[in-house]
C-alpha positions, 0 to 999 in steps of 0.5 A, a space after each residue: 768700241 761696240 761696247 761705248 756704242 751700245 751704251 751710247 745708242 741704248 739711252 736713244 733707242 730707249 727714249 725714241 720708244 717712249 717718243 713714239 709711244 707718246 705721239 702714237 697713243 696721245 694723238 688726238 687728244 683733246 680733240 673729241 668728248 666722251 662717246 658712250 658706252 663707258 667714257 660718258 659714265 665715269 666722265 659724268 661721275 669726274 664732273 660731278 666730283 670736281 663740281 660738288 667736291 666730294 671726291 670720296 663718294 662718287 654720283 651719278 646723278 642723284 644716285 651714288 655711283 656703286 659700280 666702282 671705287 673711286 680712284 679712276 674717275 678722281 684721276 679725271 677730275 683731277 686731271 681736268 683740274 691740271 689741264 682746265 680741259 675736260 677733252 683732256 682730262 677724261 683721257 689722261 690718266 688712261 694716256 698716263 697709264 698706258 706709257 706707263 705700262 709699256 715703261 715698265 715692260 721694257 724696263 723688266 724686260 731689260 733687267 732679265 734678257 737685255 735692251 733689245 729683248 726689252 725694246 721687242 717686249 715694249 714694241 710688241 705691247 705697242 702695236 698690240 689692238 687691245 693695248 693702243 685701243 684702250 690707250 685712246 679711250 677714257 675707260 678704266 682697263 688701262 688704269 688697272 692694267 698699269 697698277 696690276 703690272 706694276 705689283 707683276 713687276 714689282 714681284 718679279 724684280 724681288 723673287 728674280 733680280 732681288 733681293 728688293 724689299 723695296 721694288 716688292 713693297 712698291 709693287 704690293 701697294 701698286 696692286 692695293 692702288 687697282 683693288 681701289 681702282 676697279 677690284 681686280 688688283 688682288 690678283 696680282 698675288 697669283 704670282 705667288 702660286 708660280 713663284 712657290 712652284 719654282 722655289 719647290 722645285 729649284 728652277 732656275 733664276 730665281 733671287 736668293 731669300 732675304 728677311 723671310 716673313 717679315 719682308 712678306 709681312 711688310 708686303 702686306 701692310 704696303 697693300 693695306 696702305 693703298 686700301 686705307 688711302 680709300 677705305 678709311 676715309 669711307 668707313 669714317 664718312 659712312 659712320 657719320 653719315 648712317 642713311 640708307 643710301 650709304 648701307 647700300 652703296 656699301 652692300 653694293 660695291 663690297 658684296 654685288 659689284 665683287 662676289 655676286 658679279 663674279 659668280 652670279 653675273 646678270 650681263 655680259 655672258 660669254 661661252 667657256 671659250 671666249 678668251 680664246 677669241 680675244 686672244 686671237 683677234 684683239 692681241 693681233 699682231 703679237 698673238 701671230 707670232 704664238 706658233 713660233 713663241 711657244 715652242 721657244 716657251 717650251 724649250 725654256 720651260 724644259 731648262 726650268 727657266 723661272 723668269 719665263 715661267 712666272 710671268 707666263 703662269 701668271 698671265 694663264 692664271 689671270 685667263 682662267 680665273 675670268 674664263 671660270 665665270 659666265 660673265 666676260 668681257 675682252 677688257 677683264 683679261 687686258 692685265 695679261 698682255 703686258 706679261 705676254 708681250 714681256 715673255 716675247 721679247 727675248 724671241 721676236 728678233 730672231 722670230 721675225 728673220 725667219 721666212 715664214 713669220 715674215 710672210 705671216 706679217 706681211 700677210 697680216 699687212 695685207 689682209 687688214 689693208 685691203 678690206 680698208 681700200 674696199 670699203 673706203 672706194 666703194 663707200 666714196 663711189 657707190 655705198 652699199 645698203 649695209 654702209 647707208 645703214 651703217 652709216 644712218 645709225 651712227 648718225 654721220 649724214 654728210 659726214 659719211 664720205 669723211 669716213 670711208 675717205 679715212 678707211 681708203 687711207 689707212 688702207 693705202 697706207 698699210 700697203 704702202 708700208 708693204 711696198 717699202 718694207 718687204 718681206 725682210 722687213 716684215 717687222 717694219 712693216 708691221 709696226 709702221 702700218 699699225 701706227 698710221 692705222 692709230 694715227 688715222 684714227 686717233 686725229 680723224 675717225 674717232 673725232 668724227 664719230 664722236 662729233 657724229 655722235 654728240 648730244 650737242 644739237 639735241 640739247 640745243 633744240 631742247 633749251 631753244 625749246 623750253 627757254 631760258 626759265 624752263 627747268 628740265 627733267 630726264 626719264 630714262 636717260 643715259 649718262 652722256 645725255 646728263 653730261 652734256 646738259 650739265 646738273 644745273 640744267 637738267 634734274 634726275 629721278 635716279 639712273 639705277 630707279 626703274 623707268 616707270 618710277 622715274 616717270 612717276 617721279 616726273 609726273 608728280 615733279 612737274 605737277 608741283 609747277 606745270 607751266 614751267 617744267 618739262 621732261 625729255 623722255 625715252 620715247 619707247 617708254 612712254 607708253 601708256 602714259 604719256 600722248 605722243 601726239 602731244 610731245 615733241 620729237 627731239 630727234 634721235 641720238 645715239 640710236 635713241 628716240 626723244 620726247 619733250 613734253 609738258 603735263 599736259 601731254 600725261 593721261 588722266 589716269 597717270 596723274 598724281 605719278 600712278 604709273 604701271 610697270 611695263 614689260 620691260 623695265 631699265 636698271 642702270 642699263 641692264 634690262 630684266 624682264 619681269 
C-alpha cells in the first residue's frame, strides 16, 4: 500500500514542482521592457537580428556585436518571432532556461538518492536569490547555466548510472551549446579531474567502463558539433565577406573577449575573496544550511561516496577558476548553484528537523522581513533623505509610495509566514516567504522601476521636438536609448567609437544637411564643443543628462568634425583614462 502511494503521489509532487516553478519565475512576464545594465544590449542585438535578418553577426548599432556569440540574443528574436511580443521574448529563453535547469536538478537528483533528495535539491535551487533573480532578468547567466548543467548531468548519468553513451553525448554537445553561448561551457569538462580521482582510487558509485576511448571520442565530436552549429557558418561568411571589420570581430570575440578578458581584465575587478561574499549572500537561504551540509559532506567523503564527490569538486573548481582572475562578477559563478543545491538534496529533511537550522530559518525570515516593514512604513509616512534621493535617482516621482507600499507588503508577508509556519515548520516557511517576496517583485516592483526608468517620455519629447522629418543622430548613447528609438529613427556613429569620434562624426553628419538633422548627446560630453546655452535639455534618464541640439549650437573651431579628445573618454561603457 506505501509503496502503490509513493508511486502514485510521486508524479503529483513532481509536476506540482515545476507548476509552482513556472507560476513563481514567469510571473511578470510580459509586463515591463529591458531595464539596463545588460537586458537593453542583448535586447537591441535580438531586434536588430530579427529586423535585418542576419542572425549570424550580431550588431549593435553600427557596430559588430563582439562581446558574445550569438546564441542567446538569437533565442531572443526567435522568441519574439513565436510570442509577436518583444516583452516576452527578451525573458523567455532565461524563463526556459531557468525551468529547465531546476528539471534537471530534481531528475539527477532522483536517479542518485530518490524523489525526495530531488524534490529538496530542486526546492533548495528554487528559493535560492542568485537563481529566481537571474530567472526574471533577460541576461545570459541563466542560459548558460542551463547548458552547463546540462553537460554536468550529462557526465554524471554516464560515469554514476551509466553506462550512457547517450546522456554523455547529449551532455558534451550541451556544453558545445554554452561555449556558442557565452564561452564558458568548456568547463563544464572540470568534471573530468574529480572523475579521474574517483575511478584512481576506487571510490564508490561509480558506473562500470563501456567502449573506452571511442565513447569519449564520440564525446568530443558531439561537442565539435555544437560549435560547427555556429563557427562554420562564421568562417564561411567571414571568408567571403574579407574587410576589416570582420578580422576584428574575429580577433575580438576569439582572443579579447576569451583569453585577454580572463587574464588581463580592464573592468569588473574584485579581491581574492569575492566569491565568498556572494556565496553567503546571493545563494541565501540555501547557503544557511552549509554548517550542517558540510559535515554531512565530510562524513560521505570519508565513505569515498563519488556521487557527492564529483558534482561537490566540480562546483569548487568552477569557484577557484573564476576566483584566479582580477575580474569578478557574481554571475561567473552562477553555473555552480544547480550542483551545490543538487549535493543538498539528500540532507536538508533531516537538516531542517533539527532545532537549531529551524531557528537559523525562521531567523533568516525575520531579518529579511523587518528591514522591509521599516522601510515600507517610513517611506509611506516620513521618508528619509536617503530614500528622496534613492528615490530621485531612479526616477520614481509620484511613483515612490507605490514602492515602499510594495516593501511593507513583502515585509507583512514574510511575517505572516512566520506566524503560520513556526518553527517546526521552518522550511515552510522559507519557502512560502521567498516565493511572495518573488511574486511581489515580479508583478509589482520591477514593472515599476522599469516604467520608472523607461526612455519613452524622453523620446517622446525628442520626436515632438524635431518633427515628423527631422532625422536624428546619437553621441554618446547607451543601448536602451537606441532601443527605444528604434534604427529607423535614430543613426549612430559607433557604440565601442570613442565619444570625441562620435562627435566629430555628428558634426560632419549633420553639416551635410543643418536644417534638418539634430543630434541628442551625452551632456557631460559636450564640452568644448558644442554651447549649452544653444541646446535643449531633454531631461535625464537613467541617471544621464540630455541635449538636443542643431549645428548651430557647434563652436567654429569644431567645425568640419575637428574635435579634441578629452580627459575621459567612453568605449562601449568602459572609461580609461588617457
Amino acid at each position: 500500500m506505501t509503496k502503490w502511494r509513493d508511486e502514485l503521489h510521486e508524479p503529483m509532487e513532481r509536476w506540482f514542482l515545476m507548476l509552482a516553478a513556472l507560476v513563481l519565475l514567469a510571473a511578470g512576464i510580459g509586463l515591463r521592457t529591458p531595464t539596463p545594465s545588460d537586458e537593453p544590449r542583448f535586447a537591441l542585438v535580438a531586434h536588430q537580428m530579427a529586423a535585418s535578418g542576419n542572425w549570424l553577426i550580431p550588431h549593435r548599432g553600427t557596430d559588430w556585436y563582439s562581446d558574445k556569440p550569438p546564441l542567446f540574443m538569437a533565442a531572443q528574436a526567435a522568441s519574439h518571432a513565436l510570442t509577436g511580443d518583444w516583452r516576452i521574448g527578451f525573458l523567455l529563453p532565461s524563463l526556459l532556461a531557468s525551468l529547465g535547469t531546476l528539471w534537471l536538478v530534481y531528475d539527477l537528483g532522483r536517479r542518485l538518492w530518490g524523489h525526495r533528495a530531488g524534490l529538496w535539491a530542486a526546492l533548495a535551487l528554487l528559493c535560492t536569490v542568485q537563481f529566481v533573480f537571474q530567472a526574471k532578468r533577460g541576461q545570459i547567466d541563466p542560459t548558460v547555466t542551463f547548458f552547463v548543467t546540462a553537460a554536468n548531468v550529462g557526465i554524471l548519468r554516464h560515469v554514476l548510472l551509466g553506462p550512457d553513451r547517450r546522456a554523455l553525448w547529449l551532455g558534451c554537445f550541451a556544453a558545445g551549446l554554452g561555449v556558442i553561448t557565452k564561452g564558458v561551457g568548456v568547463l563544464a569538462f572540470l568534471m573530468v579531474l574529480p572523475w579521474w580521482f574517483a575511478r584512481r582510487y576506487r571510490w564508490q558509485g561509480l558506473a562500470p567502463a563501456d567502449g573506452g576511448p571511442m565513447v569519449w571520442l564520440g564525446s568530443v565530436l558531439a561537442f565539435v558539433a555544437a560549435l560547427g552549429l555556429w563557427l562554420v557558418p562564421l568562417a564561411i561568411y567571414v571568408h567571403t565577406h574579407d574587410s576589416p571589420e570582420a578580422r576584428a570581430y574575429v580577433q575580438d570575440i576569439f582572443v579579447n573577449q576569451t583569453v585577454h578578458r580572463y587574464v588581463h581584465p580592464w573592468n569588473s575587478f574584485q579581491p581574492p575573496w569575492f566569491y565568498i561574499e556572494v556565496i553567503f549572500t546571493s545563494w541565501l537561504p540555501l547557503s544557511l544550511a552549509l554548517p550542517w551540509l558540510v559535515p554531512a559532506w565530510r562524513r560521505a567523503l570519508r565513505e569515498r561516496d563519488a556521487r557527492v564527490l564529483l558534482p561537490l569538486a566540480w562546483a569548487v573548481l568552477l569557484i577557484v577558476f573564476f576566483s584566479l582572475t582580477r575580474a569578478k562578477r557574481d554571475v561567473y559563478i552562477m553555473p555552480a548553484l544547480p550542483l551545490l543545491a543538487l549535493c543538498a538534496g539528500p540532507w536538508l529533511a533531516d537538516i531542517l528537523a533539527r532545532r537549531w537550522p529551524q531557528r537559523v530559518a525562521l531567523g533568516f525570515v525575520f531579518l529579511l522581513a523587518l528591514p522591509l516593514l521599516v522601510f515600507g512604513v517610513q517611506g509611506l509616512v516620513h521618508p528619509s533623505g536617503w530614500m528622496l534621493r534613492f528615490a530621485e535617482g531612479r526616477q520614481l516621482g509620484s511613483q515612490a509610495n507605490s514602492l515602499w507600499l510594495a516593501f511593507l507588503v513583502m515585509g507583512v508577508w514574510m511575517l505572516a509566514c512566520a506566524a503560520w509556519f513556526r518553527l517546526r515548520r521552518a522550511g515552510i516557511a522559507v519557502l512560502g516567504a521567498m516565493a511572495g517576496v518573488w511574486l511581489v517583485w515580479g508583478l509589482w516592483v520591477a514593472p515599476l522601476l522599469a516604467r520608472a526608468s523607461s526612455q519613452a517620455p524622453l523620446v517622446h519629447r525628442v520626436e515632438q521636438t524635431i518633427g515628423p522629418t527631422g532625422q536624428l543622430a546619437l553621441v554618446g548613447w547607451k543601448e536602451e536609448l537606441l532601443l527605444a528609438f528604434g534604427r529607423k529613427r535614430a543613426s549612430d556613429f559607433g557604440f565601442v567609437t570613442p565619444w570625441h569620434q562620435q562627435l566629430a562624426d555628428a558634426i560632419r553628419w549633420q553639416e551635410q544637411s543643418p536644417g534638418d538633422r539634430w543630434v541628442l548627446i551625452l551632456a557631460d560630453i559636450m564640452a568644448p564643443c558644442i554651447n549649452k546655452d544653444a541646446t535643449l535639455d531633454m531631461g535625464v534618464t537613467s541617471g544621464r543628462d540630455w541635449r538636443l541640439y542643431r549645428l548651430d549650437a557647434v563652436a567654429p573651431a569644431c567645425r568640419g568634425g575637428v574635435v579634441p579628445a578629452g580627459d575621459v573618454d567612453d568605449w562601449g561603457g568602459i572609461d580609461r583614462r588617457r
